[in-house]
C-alpha positions, -999 to +999 in steps of 0.1 A: -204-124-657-225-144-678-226-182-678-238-208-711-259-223-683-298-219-690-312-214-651-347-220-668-331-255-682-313-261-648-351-256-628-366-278-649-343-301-643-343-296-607-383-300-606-383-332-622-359-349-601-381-334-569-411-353-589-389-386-594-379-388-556-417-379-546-429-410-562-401-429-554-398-415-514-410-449-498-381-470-518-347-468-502-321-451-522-288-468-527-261-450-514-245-436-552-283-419-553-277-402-517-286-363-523-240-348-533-228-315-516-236-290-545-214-267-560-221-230-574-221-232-610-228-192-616-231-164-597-258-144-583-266-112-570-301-106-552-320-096-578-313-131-595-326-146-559-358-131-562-361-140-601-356-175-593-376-176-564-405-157-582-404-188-612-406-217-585-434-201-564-452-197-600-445-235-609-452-249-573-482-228-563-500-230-600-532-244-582-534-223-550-532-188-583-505-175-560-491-145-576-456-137-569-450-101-570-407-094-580-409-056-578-394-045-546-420-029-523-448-024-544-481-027-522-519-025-531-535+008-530-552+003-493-587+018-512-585-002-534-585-037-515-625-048-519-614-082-525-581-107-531-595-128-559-561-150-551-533-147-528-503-120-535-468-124-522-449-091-521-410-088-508-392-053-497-354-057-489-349-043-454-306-045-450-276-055-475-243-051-459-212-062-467-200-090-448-167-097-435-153-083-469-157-045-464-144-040-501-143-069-528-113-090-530-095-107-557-110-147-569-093-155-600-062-133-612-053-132-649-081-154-663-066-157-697-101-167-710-124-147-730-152-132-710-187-135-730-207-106-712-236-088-732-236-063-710-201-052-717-188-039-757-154-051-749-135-087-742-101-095-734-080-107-704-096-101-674-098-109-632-123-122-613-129-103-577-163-106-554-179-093-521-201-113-502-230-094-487-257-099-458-289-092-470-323-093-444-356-098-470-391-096-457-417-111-479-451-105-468-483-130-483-519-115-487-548-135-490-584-134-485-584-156-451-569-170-421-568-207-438-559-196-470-527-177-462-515-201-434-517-223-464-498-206-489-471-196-459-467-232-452-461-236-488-437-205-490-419-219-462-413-254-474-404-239-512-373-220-493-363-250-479-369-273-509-348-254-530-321-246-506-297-266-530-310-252-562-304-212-551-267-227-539-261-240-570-272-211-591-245-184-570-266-177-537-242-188-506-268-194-480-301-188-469-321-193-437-352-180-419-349-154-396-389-150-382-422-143-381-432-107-374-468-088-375-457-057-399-476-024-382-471-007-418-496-032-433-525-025-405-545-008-434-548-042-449-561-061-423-599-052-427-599-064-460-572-096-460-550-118-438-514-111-437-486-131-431-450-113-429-414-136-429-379-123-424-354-145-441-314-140-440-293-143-473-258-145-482-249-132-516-214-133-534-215-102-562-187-109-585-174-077-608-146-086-641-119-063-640-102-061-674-065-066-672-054-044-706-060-007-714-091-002-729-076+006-766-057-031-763-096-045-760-109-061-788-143-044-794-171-060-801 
């Protein structure tokens, strides 16, 4: 499904009302200020997670160079580690089940409206139905010390949390730490680099538009 909503517009949003309340965080806030319950206003599969993740830990870390990696599991060459200039963090999904939905079920029947999708040639009357899936993601942070990626995990850590409201409000239904694990696989590494592996749990709702009329009834694009 697409959406008119620009997530970069919404994130820049977002990060300036995080700078408003930093500099305001000693003053009291009167109660019509008090942080609302947000509301999903797109949808999101995993994919999109990690994309928005990957722009805020780009924003947020600018200083510390941290260099978010969004391809799943790709990993340094363990010969070629002389030296991390800057710290890396690199994600690999480890489990994406479906929840208690073992196939998707119906949202919205006969949406009368016209869907917008670019990734589709056709438009007409359509139905909304989603699946909401369990996903476990491991993201593991390389630097070249023990100070230096405590730091940037500290960081990481505090991001996730931060912008707990901004992933719900861009389509991602929940999302909590899971812990802390030394990763075997990455021993190679650790000659050459400090390594730092978190397990976080995610809740994602995949939505899929049915069309409602035969496909020659479908006004083609």
């Amino acid at each position: 499904m697409s959406t008119s909503i620009s997530t970069d517009s919404v994130l820049a949003e977002f990060l300036e009302k995080k700078r408003q309340l930093k500099e305001n965080i000693a003053t009291s806030l009167p109660e019509k200020d008090l942080p609302e319950r947000f509301v999903a206003e797109r949808s999101a599969d995993f994919d999109d997670f990690i994309s928005m993740l990957s722009k805020i830990c780009s924003k947020v870390m600018k200083k510390q160079k941290v260099e978010f990696k969004p391809d799943e599991g790709i990993r340094y060459s363990a010969d070629q580690v002389e030296k991390i200039d800057h710290p890396y963090i690199f994600f690999k999904l480890l489990d994406s089940h479906p929840s208690k939905e073992l196939k998707p079920r119906i949202r919205q029947d006969d949406v009368s409206a016209t869907v917008e999708d670019e990734s589709e040639a056709l438009t007409g009357p359509h139905e909304v139905w989603g699946q909401v899936f369990d996903c476990i993601v491991q993201f593991d942070i390389f630097a070249e010390g023990y100070e230096s990626v405590t730091e940037v995990m500290k960081k990481f850590e505090d991001i996730i949390f931060s912008y707990t409201a901004y992933f719900k409000r861009n389509g991602v239904k929940e999302i909590r730490f899971s812990r802390r694990i030394t990763d075997s696989n990455l021993d190679m590494y650790r000659q050459k680099c400090s390594i730092r592996s978190l397990q976080y749990a995610l809740s994602i709702e995949k939505l899929f538009t049915r069309f409602n009329a035969k496909i020659g009834d479908m006004a083609i694009r």
